[in-house]
Structure formats: structure tokens, C-alpha cells
C-alpha positions, -999 to 999 in steps of 0.1 A, spaced: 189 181 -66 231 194 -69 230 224 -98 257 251 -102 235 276 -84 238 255 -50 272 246 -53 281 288 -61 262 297 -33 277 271 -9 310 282 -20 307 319 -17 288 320 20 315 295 33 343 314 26 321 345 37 321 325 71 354 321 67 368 350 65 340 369 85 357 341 113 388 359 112 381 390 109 360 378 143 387 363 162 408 396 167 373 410 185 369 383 216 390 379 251 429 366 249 419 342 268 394 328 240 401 292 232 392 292 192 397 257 185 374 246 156 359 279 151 365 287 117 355 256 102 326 254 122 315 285 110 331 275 75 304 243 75 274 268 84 281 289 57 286 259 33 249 244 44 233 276 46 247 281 12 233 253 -4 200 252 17 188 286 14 204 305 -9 207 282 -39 173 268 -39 160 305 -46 179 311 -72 164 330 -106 145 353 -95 161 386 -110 187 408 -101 167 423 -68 160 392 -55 195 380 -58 208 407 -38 181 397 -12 189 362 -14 227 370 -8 217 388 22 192 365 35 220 339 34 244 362 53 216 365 84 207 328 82 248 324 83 251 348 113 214 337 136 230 299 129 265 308 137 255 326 172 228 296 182 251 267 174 280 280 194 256 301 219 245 261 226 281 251 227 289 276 257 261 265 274 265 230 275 302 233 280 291 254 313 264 226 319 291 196 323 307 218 349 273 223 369 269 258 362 232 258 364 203 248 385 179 233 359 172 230 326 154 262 323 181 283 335 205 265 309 179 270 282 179 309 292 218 307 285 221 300 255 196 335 242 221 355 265 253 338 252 234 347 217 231 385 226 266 387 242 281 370 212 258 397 190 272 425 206 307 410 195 300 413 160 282 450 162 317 457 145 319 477 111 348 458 96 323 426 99 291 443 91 305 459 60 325 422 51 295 408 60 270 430 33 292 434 7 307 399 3 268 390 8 256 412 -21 282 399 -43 272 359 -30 237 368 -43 246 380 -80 274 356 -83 243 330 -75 221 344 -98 248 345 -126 257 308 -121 218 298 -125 216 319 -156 245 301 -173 245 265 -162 211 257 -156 
């Protein structure tokens, strides 16, 4: 069921995705072709928003900060397998493996490579505090419009 609480959240974590995506881009190779990045990571945030954060919603101030960060790490593990899977079967259609196995394997070590890209202060600190502030700003919006 749609309430103000969703919708806040889904707001607030996609335009944390957002801008964590540019503060991102800077981080990678030259030669990194971007393409649909942000919005990708723009639509995470929006669905993780509504999915996880919203529904648990109401539970005091604590557990909105928790939420808020909860919603950041769902946004982050998401964002890292759904384009970790992307590599891989980009590097599948060229025949870069033997067998599915060994394509499966791929996409955990595109996850850690892609990890290690974002083991960057300015992100971690975005990333927390923009989080924490999702959470209350959650927890404010089920307080008022319920």
C-alpha cells in the first residue's frame, strides 16, 4: 500500500544513489564507458527505498537511523551485484569464460573489485550521512501523514 513514508524514502535513497553515482564516476578508469549508470543506480535507490526502508517505518528515532542505513547497504550490495552481473555477461557474449561456473565466480570478483572502488571517504561519509538523514526524514514523514 503507497503512504508518504514509502514515497519519502524512495525519494531520499534515489537521489542518495544519485549523487553517490557521481561522486563515483570520478573514482573508475578513463576509459570507463558510464552509459546508464546513474539512473541505474538512480532506480535501485528508488526500489530499495520503497521496499525496505518505507515499510519499516515508525519505529522511533533509533530505528530510523538504522533503517536509513539499512537502506544505504541494501542500495550499495544491490548496486555492486546488478552491475557486477552486467560485466559478466557483457564479458560472457565475448566468450570470456569456459563455463558457467567460472562466469558465476565473476560476477563475486567484479563485486569485490567494484567494492574496493568505493572504499572512498567522500562516498562513505555521502553515503552515512545522507543515509541517517533518509532515515529521520522517513520517520518524520510517517509521523505526519499517516
Amino acid at each position: 500500500m503507497p503512504d508518504a513514508a514509502k514515497l519519502v524514502a524512495a525519494l531520499f535513497i534515489g537521489g542518495i544513489a544519485y549523487v553517490a553515482s557521481l561522486l563515483i564516476m570520478p573514482l573508475m578508469p578513463d576509459s570507463t564507458d558510464f552509459g546508464s549508470f546513474v539512473y541505474v543506480n538512480s532506480i535501485i535507490g528508488i526500489a530499495c527505498g520503497w521496499t525496505v526502508m518505507g515499510k519499516r517505518a515508525g519505529r522511533g528515532i533509533t530505528a530510523a537511523i538504522n533503517n536509513g542505513l539499512g537502506g544505504a547497504l541494501v542500495l550499495v550490495i544491490w548496486g555492486l551485484f546488478i552491475h557486477s552481473c552486467y560485466q559478466m555477461f557483457d564479458r560472457a557474449m565475448d566468450n570470456w569464460y569456459n563455463g558457467a561456473f567460472t562466469a558465476l565466480a565473476a560476477i563475486f570478483q567484479f563485486m569485490a573489485e567494484f567494492a574496493l572502488i568505493l572504499v572512498n571517504p567522500t562516498v562513505i561519509f555521502w553515503l552515512i550521512g545522507s543515509s541517517i538523514i533518509a532515515g529521520l526524514a522517513t520517520e518524520y514523514a510517517w509521523r505526519t501523514w499517516r
